[in-house]
Every structure is written in structure tokens, then in C-alpha cells.
C-alpha positions in Angstrom: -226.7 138.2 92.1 -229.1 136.8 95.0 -229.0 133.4 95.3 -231.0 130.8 97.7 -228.5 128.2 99.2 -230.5 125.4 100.7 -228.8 122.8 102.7 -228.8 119.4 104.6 -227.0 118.4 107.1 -227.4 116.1 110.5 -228.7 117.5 112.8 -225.6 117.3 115.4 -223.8 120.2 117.7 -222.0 122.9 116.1 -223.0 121.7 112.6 -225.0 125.3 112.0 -221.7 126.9 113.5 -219.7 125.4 110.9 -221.6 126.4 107.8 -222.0 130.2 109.2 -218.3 130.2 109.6 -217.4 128.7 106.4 -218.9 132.1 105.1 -217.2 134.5 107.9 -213.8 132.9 106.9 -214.5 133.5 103.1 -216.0 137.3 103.5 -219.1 135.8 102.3 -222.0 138.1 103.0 -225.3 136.2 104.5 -228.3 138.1 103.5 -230.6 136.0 105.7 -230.4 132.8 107.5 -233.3 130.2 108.7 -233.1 126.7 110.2 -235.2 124.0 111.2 -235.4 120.4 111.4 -236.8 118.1 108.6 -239.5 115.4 108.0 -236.5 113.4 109.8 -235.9 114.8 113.1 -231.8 114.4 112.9 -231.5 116.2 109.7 -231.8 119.7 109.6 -232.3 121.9 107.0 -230.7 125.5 106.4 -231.7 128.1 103.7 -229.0 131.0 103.1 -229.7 133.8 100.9 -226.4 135.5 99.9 -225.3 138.2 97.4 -222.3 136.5 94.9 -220.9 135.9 91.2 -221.9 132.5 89.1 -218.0 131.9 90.2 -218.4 132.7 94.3 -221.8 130.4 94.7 -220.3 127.5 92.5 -217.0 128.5 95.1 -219.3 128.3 98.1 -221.3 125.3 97.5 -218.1 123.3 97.0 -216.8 124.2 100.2 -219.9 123.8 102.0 -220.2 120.1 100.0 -217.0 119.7 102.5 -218.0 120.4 105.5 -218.5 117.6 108.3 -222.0 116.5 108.8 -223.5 118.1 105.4 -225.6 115.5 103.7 -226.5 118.0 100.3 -226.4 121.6 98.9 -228.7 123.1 96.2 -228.8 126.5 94.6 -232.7 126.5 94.6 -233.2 129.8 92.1 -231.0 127.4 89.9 -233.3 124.8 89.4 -235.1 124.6 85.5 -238.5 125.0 87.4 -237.5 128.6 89.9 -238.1 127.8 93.7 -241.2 129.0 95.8 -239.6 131.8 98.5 -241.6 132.6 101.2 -240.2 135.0 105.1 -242.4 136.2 107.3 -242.8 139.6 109.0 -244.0 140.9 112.5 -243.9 144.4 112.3 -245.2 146.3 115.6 -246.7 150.0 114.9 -248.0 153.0 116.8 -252.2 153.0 116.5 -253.1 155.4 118.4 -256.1 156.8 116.4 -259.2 155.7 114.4 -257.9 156.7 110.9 -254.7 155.2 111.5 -256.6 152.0 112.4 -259.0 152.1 109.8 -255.6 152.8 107.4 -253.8 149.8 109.2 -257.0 147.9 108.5 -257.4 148.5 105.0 -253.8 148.0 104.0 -253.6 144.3 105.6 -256.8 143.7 103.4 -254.7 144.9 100.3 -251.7 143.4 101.0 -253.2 140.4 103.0 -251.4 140.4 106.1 -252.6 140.0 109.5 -253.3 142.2 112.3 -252.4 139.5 115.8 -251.5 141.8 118.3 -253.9 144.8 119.5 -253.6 146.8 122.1 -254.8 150.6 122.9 -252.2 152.1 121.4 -250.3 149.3 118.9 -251.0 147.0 116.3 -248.4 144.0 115.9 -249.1 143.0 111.9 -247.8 139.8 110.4 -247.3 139.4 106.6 -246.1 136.5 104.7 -244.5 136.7 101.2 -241.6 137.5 99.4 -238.5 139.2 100.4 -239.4 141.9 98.1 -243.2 142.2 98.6 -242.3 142.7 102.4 -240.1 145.3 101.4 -242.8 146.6 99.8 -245.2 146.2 101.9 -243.1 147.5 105.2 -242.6 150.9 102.5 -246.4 150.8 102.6 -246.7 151.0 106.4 -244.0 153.1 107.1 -246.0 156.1 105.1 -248.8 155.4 107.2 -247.8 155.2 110.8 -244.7 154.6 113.2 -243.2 151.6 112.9 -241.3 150.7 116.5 -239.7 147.3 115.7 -239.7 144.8 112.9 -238.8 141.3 112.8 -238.2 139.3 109.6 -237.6 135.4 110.1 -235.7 135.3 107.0 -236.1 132.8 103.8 -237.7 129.7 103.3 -237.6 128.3 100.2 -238.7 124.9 98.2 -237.9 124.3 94.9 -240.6 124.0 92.4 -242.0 121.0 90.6 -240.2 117.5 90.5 -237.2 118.5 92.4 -236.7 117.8 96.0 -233.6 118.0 98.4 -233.7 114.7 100.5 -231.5 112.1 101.0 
């Protein structure tokens, strides 16, 4: 089952390093991985989305709960309330004549994504939403013209409603 890991830690050297290798050590598969720091410049947060059993997340949180400089851990898609999920996409495609364009065009309206790059011949798109709508969405694209390079920033996620992972 997918889960969202979210975590806090200080925001020190080698403290990212740690957690990634706490997951290499255990064959622990990391789906996607994003960083950043928080409202509090020396905490960071980390958001992990892995594959794993009720039994492996409860195992992976605990040893994560040991790590040096980690302040919390939440499994966000466990909260009562769900979490709100969001990556973002660039996705660079060939352009090269009016009915593509006009396609490309269209499609962002549909799907609401962006078009921020043009040039004569390519069209950089950006599209913000859920792991699976941008799965969707890079299906969509990939019917209509030649994609030449994707890039996917990877989850964020917040949980819903009261609550909040601070310290």
C-alpha cells in the first residue's frame, strides 16, 4: 500500500543522508522524495512516499523515530481527516506544428496546466496535482505529441483539517 511519510528533523549536515539510508539498509523502496526547510529555517521537512505493509510503515517510522536529529514522523494518509497531496511536473514536448499547438493548448485548458516555456519547435508544460492525475495527464500528452524529458518534483503533502506536524 502507498503511504506518505512526512518528517521533521533539524536542519543539520547529513541529516537527509541518514533518513535515505535508513531505507537503503532496510530494502525499503522510496517512491519519491522532497525536502525543504520549514516556517523555522533550522527544521526541515521531508515527505517520502513508499510502497509497504501496515507492519513495514509502523517498522519504518519507528526506526526513523531513532534516528539522530529527527524531531517527528507522521503517516499523513493515516490521519482521520486524509492529507492534501500535491507534485509538480515539467514536461518538455516536440511542437513543431499548428495542430499540435492548438492540441497542446487545448489540453492544458482541460487539464489546467501551464504552458512556460515556448520556443519554435517545443513547448515546456507545467501541471500541478496529484501523483495520479499527472500520470494521467503525462498519458494524455504522450498521445498527442513527443515527449523529450519529464521532470516530476515528487510529493508534498499536508494533512487535512486540525492536524499539524510541528514541534
Amino acid at each position: 500500500m502507498r503511504h506518505i511519510v512526512s518528517i521533521l528533523l533539524e536542519n543539520q549536515n547529513g541529516a537527509l543522508s541518514r533518513v535515505v539510508g535508513l531505507f537503503s539498509q532496510r530494502g525499503y523502496n522510496i517512491e519519491t522524495i522532497s525536502a525543504g526547510p520549514t516556517e523555522d529555517n533550522s527544521i526541515s521537512r521531508i515527505t517520502i512516499v513508499t510502497n509497504s505493509d501496515g507492519v513495514e510503515i509502523e517498522h519504518i517510522t519507528k526506526q526513523i523515530h531513532k534516528l539522530i536529529n529527527v524531531i517527528k514522523v507522521s503517516i499523513l494518509d493515516e490521519n482521520e481527516d486524509g492529507a492534501v497531496e500535491r507534485e509538480i511536473l515539467f514536461v518538455k514536448v516536440q511542437a513543431m506544428t499548428r495542430p499540435i499547438r492548438d492540441e497542446l493548448k487545448s489540453l492544458c485548458d482541460i487539464f489546467h496546466a501551464e504552458i512556460v516555456d515556448v520556443t519554435p519547435e517545443l513547448y515546456v508544460l507545467q501541471y500541478v496535482n496529484t501523483s495520479a492525475e499527472i500520470d494521467r495527464f503525462l498519458q494524455v500528452i504522450t498521445q498527442q505529441a513527443d515527449v523529450l524529458e519529464t521532470v516530476r518534483s515528487g510529493v508534498c503533502g499536508i494533512a487535512r483539517g486540525e492536524h499539524a506536524l510541528h514541534i
